[in-house]
C-alpha positions in Angstrom: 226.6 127.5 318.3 227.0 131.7 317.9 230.5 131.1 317.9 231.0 128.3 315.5 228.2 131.0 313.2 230.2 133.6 314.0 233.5 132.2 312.6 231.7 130.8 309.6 230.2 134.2 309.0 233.9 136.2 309.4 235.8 133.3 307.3 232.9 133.7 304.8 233.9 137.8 304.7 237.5 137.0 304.8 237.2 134.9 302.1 235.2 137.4 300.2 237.4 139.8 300.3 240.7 138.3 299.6 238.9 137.3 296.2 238.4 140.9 295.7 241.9 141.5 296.3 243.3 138.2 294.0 242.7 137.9 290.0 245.0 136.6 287.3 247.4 139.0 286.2 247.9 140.4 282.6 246.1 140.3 279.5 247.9 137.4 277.5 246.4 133.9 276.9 245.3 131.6 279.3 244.4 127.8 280.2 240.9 126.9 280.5 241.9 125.0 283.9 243.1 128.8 285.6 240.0 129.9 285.3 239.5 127.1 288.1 241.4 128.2 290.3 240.0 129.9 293.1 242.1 130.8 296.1 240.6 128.4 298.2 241.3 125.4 296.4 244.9 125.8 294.7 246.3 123.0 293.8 244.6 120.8 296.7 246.2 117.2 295.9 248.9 116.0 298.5 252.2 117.2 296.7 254.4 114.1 297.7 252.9 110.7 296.6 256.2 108.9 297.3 255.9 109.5 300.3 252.2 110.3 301.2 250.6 111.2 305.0 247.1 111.2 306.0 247.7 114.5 308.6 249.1 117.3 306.8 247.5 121.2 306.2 248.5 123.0 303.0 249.5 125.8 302.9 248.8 126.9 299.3 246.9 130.5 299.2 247.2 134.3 299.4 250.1 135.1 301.2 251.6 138.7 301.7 254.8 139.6 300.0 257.1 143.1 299.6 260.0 143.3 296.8 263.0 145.1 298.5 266.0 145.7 298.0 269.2 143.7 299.2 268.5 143.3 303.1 267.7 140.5 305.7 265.3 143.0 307.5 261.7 141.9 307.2 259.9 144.7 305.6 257.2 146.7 308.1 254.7 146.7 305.7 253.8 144.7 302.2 253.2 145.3 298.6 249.9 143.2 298.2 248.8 139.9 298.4 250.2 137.0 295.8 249.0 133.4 294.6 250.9 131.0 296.3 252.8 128.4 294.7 253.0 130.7 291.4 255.9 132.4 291.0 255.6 136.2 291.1 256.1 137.0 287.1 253.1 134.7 286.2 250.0 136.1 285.6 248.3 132.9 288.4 250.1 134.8 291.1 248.2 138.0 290.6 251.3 139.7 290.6 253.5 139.7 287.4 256.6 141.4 288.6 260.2 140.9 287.9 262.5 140.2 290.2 266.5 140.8 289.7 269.4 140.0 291.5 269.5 143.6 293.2 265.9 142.5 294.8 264.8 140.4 298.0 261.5 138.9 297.6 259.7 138.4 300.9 256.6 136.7 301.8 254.2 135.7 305.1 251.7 134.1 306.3 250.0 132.6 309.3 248.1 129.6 310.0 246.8 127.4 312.7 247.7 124.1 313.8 244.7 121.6 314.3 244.0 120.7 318.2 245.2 116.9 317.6 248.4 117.8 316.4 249.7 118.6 320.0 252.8 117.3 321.6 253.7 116.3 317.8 256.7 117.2 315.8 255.7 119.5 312.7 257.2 119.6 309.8 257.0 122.4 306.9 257.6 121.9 303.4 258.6 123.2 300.3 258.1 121.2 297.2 260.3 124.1 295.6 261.8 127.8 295.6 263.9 129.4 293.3 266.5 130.2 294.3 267.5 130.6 297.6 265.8 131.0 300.6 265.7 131.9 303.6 262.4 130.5 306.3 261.7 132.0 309.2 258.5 130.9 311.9 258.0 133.5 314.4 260.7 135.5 313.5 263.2 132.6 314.2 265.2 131.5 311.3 264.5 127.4 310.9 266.5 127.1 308.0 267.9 128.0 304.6 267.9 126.4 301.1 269.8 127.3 297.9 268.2 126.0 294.5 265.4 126.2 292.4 264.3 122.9 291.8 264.0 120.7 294.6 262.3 119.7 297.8 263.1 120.8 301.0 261.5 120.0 304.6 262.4 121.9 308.2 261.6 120.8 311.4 259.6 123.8 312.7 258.6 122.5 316.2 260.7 124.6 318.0 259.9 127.5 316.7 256.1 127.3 317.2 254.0 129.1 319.6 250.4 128.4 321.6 248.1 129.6 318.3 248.8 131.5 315.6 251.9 130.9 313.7 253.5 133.1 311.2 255.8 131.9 308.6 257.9 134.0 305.8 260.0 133.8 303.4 262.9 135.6 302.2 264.0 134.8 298.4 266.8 136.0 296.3 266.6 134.9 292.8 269.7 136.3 290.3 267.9 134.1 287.4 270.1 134.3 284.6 272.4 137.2 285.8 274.6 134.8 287.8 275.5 131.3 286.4 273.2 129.3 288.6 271.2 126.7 286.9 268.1 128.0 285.5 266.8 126.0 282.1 265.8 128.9 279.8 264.8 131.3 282.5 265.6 134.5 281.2 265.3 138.1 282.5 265.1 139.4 278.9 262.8 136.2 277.4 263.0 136.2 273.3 262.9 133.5 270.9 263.8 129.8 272.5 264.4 131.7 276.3 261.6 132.2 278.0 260.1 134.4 280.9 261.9 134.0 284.5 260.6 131.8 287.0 261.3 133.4 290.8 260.2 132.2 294.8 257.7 129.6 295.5 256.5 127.7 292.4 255.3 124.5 293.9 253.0 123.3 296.7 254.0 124.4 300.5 252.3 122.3 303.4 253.0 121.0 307.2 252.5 117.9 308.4 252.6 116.2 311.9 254.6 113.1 312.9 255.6 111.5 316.2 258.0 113.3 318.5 259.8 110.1 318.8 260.5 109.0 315.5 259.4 109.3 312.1 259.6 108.3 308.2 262.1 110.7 306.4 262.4 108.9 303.1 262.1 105.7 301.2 264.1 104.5 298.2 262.5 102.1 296.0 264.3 99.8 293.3 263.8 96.4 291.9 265.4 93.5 290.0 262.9 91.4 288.0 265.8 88.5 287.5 265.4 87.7 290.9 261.9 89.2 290.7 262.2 91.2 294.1 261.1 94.8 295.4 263.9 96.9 297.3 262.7 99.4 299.9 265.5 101.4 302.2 263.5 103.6 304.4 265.1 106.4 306.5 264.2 107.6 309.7 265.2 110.1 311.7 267.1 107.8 314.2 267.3 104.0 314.0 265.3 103.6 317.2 262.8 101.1 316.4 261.5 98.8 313.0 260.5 99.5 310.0 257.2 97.3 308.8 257.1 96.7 304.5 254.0 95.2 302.7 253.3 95.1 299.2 249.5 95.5 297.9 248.4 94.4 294.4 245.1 96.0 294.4 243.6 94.7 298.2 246.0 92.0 297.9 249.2 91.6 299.8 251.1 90.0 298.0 254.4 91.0 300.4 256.1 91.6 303.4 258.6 91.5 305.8 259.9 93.8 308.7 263.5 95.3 309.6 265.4 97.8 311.7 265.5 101.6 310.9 267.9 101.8 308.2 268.4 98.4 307.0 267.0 97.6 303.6 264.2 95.3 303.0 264.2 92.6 300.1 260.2 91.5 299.3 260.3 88.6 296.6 257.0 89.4 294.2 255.6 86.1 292.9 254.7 86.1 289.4 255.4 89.7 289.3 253.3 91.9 286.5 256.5 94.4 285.1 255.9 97.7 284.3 255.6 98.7 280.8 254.4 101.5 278.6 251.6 99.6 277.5 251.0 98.4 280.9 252.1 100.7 283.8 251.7 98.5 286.8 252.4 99.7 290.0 252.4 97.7 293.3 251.1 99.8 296.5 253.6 100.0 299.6 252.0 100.1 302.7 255.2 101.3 305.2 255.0 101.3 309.3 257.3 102.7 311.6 257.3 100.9 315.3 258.7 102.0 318.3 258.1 99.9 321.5 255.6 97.7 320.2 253.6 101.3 318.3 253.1 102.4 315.2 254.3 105.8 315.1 254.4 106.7 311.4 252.5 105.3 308.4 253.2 106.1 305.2 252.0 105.3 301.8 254.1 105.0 298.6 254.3 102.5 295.7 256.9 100.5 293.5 257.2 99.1 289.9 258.9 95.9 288.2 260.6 97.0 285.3 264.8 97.2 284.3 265.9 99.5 281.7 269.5 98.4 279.9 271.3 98.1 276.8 271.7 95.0 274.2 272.8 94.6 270.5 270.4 93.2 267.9 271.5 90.6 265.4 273.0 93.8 263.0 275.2 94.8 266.2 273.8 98.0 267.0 273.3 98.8 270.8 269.5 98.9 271.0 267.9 100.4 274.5 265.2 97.8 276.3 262.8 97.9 278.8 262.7 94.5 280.9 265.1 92.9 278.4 263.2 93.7 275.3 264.5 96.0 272.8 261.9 99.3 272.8 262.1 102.6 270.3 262.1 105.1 272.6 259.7 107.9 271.1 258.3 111.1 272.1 258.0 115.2 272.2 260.4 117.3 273.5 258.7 118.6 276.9 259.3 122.6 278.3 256.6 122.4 280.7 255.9 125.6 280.5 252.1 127.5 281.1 251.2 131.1 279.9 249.2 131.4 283.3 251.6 129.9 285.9 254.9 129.5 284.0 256.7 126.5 286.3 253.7 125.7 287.4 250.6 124.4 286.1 247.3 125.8 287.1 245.6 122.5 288.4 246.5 119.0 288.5 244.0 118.1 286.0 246.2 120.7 283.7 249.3 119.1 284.6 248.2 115.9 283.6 246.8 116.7 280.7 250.2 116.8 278.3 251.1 113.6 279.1 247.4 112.0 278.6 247.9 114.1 275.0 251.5 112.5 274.3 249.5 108.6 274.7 246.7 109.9 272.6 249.5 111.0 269.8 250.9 107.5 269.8 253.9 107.9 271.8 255.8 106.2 274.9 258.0 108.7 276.2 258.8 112.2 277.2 262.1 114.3 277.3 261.8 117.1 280.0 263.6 119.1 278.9 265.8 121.3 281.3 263.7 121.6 283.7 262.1 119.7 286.8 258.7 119.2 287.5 256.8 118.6 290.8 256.6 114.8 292.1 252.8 114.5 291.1 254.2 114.7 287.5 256.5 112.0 287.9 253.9 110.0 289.4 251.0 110.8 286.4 254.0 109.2 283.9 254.4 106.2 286.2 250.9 105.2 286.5 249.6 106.0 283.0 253.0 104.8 281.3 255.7 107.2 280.4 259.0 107.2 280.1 261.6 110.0 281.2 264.4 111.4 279.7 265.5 113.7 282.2 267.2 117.0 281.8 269.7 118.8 284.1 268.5 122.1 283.8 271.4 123.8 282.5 274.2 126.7 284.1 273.3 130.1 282.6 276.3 129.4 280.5 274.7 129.7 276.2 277.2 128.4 273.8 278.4 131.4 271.7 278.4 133.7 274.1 281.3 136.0 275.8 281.6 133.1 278.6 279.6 130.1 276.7 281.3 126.6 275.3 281.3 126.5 271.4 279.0 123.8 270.1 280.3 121.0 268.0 277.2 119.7 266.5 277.0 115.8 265.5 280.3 115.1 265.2 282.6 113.6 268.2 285.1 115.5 270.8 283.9 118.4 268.6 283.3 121.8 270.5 284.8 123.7 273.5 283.6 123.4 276.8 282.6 126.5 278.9 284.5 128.1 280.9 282.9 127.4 284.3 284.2 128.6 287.7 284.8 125.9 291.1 281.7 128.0 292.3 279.8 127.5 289.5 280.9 123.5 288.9 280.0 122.7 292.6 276.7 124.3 292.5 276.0 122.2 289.4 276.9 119.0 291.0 275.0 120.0 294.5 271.9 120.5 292.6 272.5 117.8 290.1 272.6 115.6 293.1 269.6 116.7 294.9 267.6 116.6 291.7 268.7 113.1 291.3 268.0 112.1 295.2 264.3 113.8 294.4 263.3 111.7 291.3 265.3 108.1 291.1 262.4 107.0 293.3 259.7 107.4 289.7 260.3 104.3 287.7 259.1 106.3 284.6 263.0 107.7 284.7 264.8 105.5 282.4 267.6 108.1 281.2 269.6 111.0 283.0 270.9 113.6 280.5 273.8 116.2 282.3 273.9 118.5 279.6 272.5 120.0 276.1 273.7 121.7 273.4 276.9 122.8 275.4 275.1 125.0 277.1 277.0 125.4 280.6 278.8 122.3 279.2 281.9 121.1 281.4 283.7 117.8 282.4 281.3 116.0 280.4 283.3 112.6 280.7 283.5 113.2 284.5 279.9 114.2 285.0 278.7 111.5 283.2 280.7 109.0 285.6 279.7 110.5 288.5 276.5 110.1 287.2 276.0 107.0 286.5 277.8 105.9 289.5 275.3 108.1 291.6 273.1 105.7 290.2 273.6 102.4 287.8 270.2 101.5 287.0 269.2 104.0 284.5 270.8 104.9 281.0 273.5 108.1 280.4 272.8 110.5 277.5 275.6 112.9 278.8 275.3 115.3 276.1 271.9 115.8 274.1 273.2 117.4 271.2 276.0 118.9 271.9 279.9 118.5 272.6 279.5 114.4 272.3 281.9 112.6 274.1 282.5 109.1 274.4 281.0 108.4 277.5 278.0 107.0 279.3 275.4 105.2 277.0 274.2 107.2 274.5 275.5 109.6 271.4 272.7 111.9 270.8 272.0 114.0 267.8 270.2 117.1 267.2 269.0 118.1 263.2 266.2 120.2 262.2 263.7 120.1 260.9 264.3 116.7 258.9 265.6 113.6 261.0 269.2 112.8 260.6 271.8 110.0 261.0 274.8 111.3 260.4 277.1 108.8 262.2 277.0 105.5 263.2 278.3 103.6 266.5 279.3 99.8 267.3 279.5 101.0 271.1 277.0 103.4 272.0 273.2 103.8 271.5 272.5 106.2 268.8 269.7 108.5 269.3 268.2 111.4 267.4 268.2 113.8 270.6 265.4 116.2 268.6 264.2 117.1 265.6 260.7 118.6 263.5 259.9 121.9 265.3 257.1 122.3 262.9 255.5 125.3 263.4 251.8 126.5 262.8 250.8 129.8 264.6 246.7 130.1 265.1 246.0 133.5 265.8 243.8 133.7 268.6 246.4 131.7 270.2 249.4 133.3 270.3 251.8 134.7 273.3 252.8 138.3 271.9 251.9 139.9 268.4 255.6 139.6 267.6 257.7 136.9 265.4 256.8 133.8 266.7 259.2 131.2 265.6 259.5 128.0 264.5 262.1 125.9 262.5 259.7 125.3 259.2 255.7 126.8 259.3 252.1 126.2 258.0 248.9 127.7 257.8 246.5 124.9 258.2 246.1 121.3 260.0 246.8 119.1 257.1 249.8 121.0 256.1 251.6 120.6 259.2 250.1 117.1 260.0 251.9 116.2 256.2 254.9 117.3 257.6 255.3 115.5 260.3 253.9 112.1 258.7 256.8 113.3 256.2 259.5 113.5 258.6 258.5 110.5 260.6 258.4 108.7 257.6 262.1 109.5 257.0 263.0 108.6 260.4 261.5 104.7 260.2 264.1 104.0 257.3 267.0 105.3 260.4 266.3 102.8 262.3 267.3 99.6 260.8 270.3 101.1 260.5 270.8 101.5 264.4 268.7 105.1 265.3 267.3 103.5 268.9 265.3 106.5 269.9 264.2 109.7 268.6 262.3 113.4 270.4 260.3 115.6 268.7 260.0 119.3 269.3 257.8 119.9 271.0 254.5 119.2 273.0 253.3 122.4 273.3 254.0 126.5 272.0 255.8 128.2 274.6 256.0 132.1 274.5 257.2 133.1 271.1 257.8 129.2 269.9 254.7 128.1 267.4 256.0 124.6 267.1 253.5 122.6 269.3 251.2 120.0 269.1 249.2 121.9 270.9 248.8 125.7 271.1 250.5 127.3 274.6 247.3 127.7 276.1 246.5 124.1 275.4 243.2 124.8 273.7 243.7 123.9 270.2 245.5 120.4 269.2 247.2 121.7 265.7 248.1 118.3 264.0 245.3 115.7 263.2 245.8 113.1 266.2 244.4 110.3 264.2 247.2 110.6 261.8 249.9 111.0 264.4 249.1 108.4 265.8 249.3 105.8 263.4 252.6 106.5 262.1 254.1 106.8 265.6 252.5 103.5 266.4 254.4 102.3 263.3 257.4 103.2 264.2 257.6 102.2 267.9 256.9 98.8 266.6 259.2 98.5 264.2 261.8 97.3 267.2 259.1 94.9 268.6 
């Protein structure tokens, strides 16, 4: 009993005083939700619900870092103490330092595996680092990954030692200073670029699973013709089988049992699809058994729903969802914070965009060059969103000494950019783990390679790869930019009014973005210099006549064959003043009401 008081009262102290040592950085504008965070409970949610565990520690928290310069040597000593998973130029991390390509972020940490978890294999994970890094657990290197947007998981158990374990990081992040991708991470932020984004910016964590064998990965897909669920579950060897069952509610409504590695087909009687309108998702209960045990359960889930191409009595190539022709209609999505950049303060915040895009009337989001963690996917799938996903894009800006020239709206216009083997397989090596991270959310229904030619190259050949890589969403292989006759979609780009300026018998027509009304509210705003937006206001009703104006214009588009159309954007970002919602997320700027209903009207003028 002393010693269990004892601990309480030191972890109490301990507690106490890293507080004193953490606090958000800077002096600009902030989410209500970071004044939440505490660093006891950052973001607390299980990161991977794909793929979910009951046994797992996060590791989210104060760790130790040092900024040095180019070198593989762990420093001696540290700077401070930052916020993990912000990245180290947002204010969340307590930090607020840049880091260049001539610096080596490092940081450490040490934690304690629970009792039960002996004689287990133990897993650490990274929902993502940018850019590359380097792990180490007790001083031995356990492995190294290169780019900034994806997962990553190392098998640690060899490396670990009776108590205390001691994990670091070593990070090297060029940002826009090599042509890696990056989005619009920029060292020197201005106008549509925005701050840099460097090291751990999503949720680290260990978990435990059987020595033996264990659940590395499930892909999900489904066909509602034959109205059947696909599950391919890989394990880490093919010793043993693989149990499936599909819950609707309590209800199991599936299942069937294979070997490790060979897919599972689970007919779904009268199957409910997923829809916009109704987003249901099946649960998937899966059970790994080796010699008559279960040695890994996992839980994950799975959706009905089929997203295609036909033509509509005029013969224009409409997009559907489950064989039904659907508009496709939404904001233009950065996903950017002024506390945590990448990374949203809670998961209540990171929610809380996609809740406002349903409330404004609309069905689906473009994210827009850059990747967001899993739970963001899964928020979309269960409250019914669709994705347009972005690559995010080589540091490659069209214009520039080394950038593609941008042919705007017109076809085989423009020049590609000049990109290097390097720079062409990194592209394609992230572009593929990006892809092998995300097809699992049904919300994706389209893949978009490139925008605006920025870092444009091969477009025809990216594109096939692409949709090779996988044939069950839609193509828009060039948002704006160099359009080339290839994949599904031509995409257009016109502000601030919607445009049509082509027409096509053999590809889906889209109006890739438009609007970027601004309206800057004081109190509000990222820096007290130019903020920026394609047309600007002064009051609610202004701007909300605007947009009813421009939305207006774009219902007449689409009997003539406009299929979809994204409007810039959900939220301010940094200098940009041309949100629904201000950057810190605290004002809504147009009247929702209004939004609504015209949105509303034009999503159902294909129904």
């Amino acid at each position: 009993m002393k010693r269990d008081l004892l601990t309480l009262i030191l972890s109490v102290a301990f507690i106490a005083t890293a507080s004193a040592q953490w606090s958000i950085a800077g002096d600009k504008i902030r989410s209500t939700w970071a004044e939440q965070v505490t660093i006891d409970n950052v973001l607390p949610e299980y990161p991977r619900p794909q793929l979910e565990r009951s046994e797992w520690l996060n590791l989210n928290g104060l760790w130790n870092y040092a900024i040095t310069g180019l070198s593989d040597v762990k420093p001696a000593s540290f700077d401070g103490q930052i916020l993990v998973p912000f990245a180290i130029e947002s204010a969340m991390s307590g930090v607020q330092k840049t880091l260049t390509k001539d610096n080596i972020l490092w940081y450490e940490r040490t934690f304690t595996l629970p009792s039960k978890w002996a004689g287990k294999r133990i897993l650490l994970n990274f929902g993502a680092v940018d850019w590359s890094a380097d792990v180490y657990v007790n001083d031995i290197l356990v492995g190294r990954h290169t780019g900034g947007y994806t997962p990553f998981s190392l098998d640690i158990t060899s490396a670990l030692k009776k108590g205390e374990q001691r994990v670091a990081v070593r990070v090297w992040d060029p940002t826009d200073s090599v042509h890696n991708p990056v989005g619009k991470q920029r060292l020197n932020p201005s106008g549509i670029w925005y701050t840099a984004v460097s090291g751990i910016w999503q949720t680290v964590w260990v978990e435990a699973v059987a020595k033996t064998n264990h659940i590395c990965n499930i892909a999900v897909n489904s066909d509602i013709t034959r109205s059947e669920i696909y599950v391919d579950a890989t394990c880490a060897n093919e010793n043993g089988t693989v149990k499936f069952e599909v819950l609707d509610g309590q209800k199991v409504v599936a299942q069937t049992t294979t070997l490790c590695g060979v897919s599972a087909t689970l007919p779904i009687k009268d199957a409910k699809l997923w829809s916009t309108n109704s987003p249901t998702l099946y649960t998937l209960k899966i059970s790994l058994i080796q010699n008559g045990k279960v040695v890994d359960n996992v839980l994950s889930y799975a959706a009905m729903r089929q997203f295609s191409t036909q033509r509509d009595q005029m013969g224009h190539l409409r997009m559907t969802l489950n064989g039904k022709p659907i508009f496709m209609y939404g904001p233009l999505d950065q996903g950017w914070w002024p506390d945590g950049l990448y990374t949203a303060p809670t998961d209540e915040a990171l929610v809380s965009d996609i809740i406002l895009t349903k409330e404004l009337g609309f069905n689906t989001i473009r994210k827009h060059i850059k990747v967001e963690p899993a739970r963001w996917y899964y928020h979309c799938d269960r409250l019914g969103i669709i994705v347009w996903q972005d690559m995010p894009c080589l540091a490659l800006y069209n214009g520039n000494s080394k950038g593609g020239m941008w042919g705007r709206n017109n076809i085989n216009g423009g020049s590609d950019s000049p990109v290097t083997r390097e720079e062409k397989n990194r592209y394609y090596k992230e572009w593929k783990e990006i892809m092998d991270a995300l097809m699992f959310f049904p919300s994706i229904g389209v893949w978009v390679p490139f925008n605006e030619a920025w870092g444009q190259f091969d477009t025809e050949a990216v594109a096939e790869w692409t949709a090779a890589y996988d044939p069950t969403r839609l193509i828009n292989a060039a948002s704006g930019g160099n359009l080339r006759l290839c994949g599904d979609i031509l995409d257009i780009h016109n502000y601030p009014a919607p445009s049509m300026p082509f027409h096509s018998s053999d590809f889906v027509v889209v109006l890739g973005e438009y609007g970027g009304i601004g309206y800057p509210i004081k109190e509000h705003l990222w820096w007290n210099k130019r903020n920026w937006g394609y047309i600007q206001f002064n009051n609610t009703d202004e701007v909300t006549a605007e947009y009813v104006k421009y939305a207006t214009m774009l219902k007449d588009f689409i009997p003539q064959g406009m299929a979809a159309a994204i409007y810039t954007q959900t939220t301010d970002v940094e200098g940009e003043v041309n949100g629904f919602v201000t950057y810190d997320r605290k004002v809504v700027k147009m009247d929702k009401a209004k939004v609504n209903a015209i949105n509303t009207e034009i999503i159902n003028q294909l129904k």
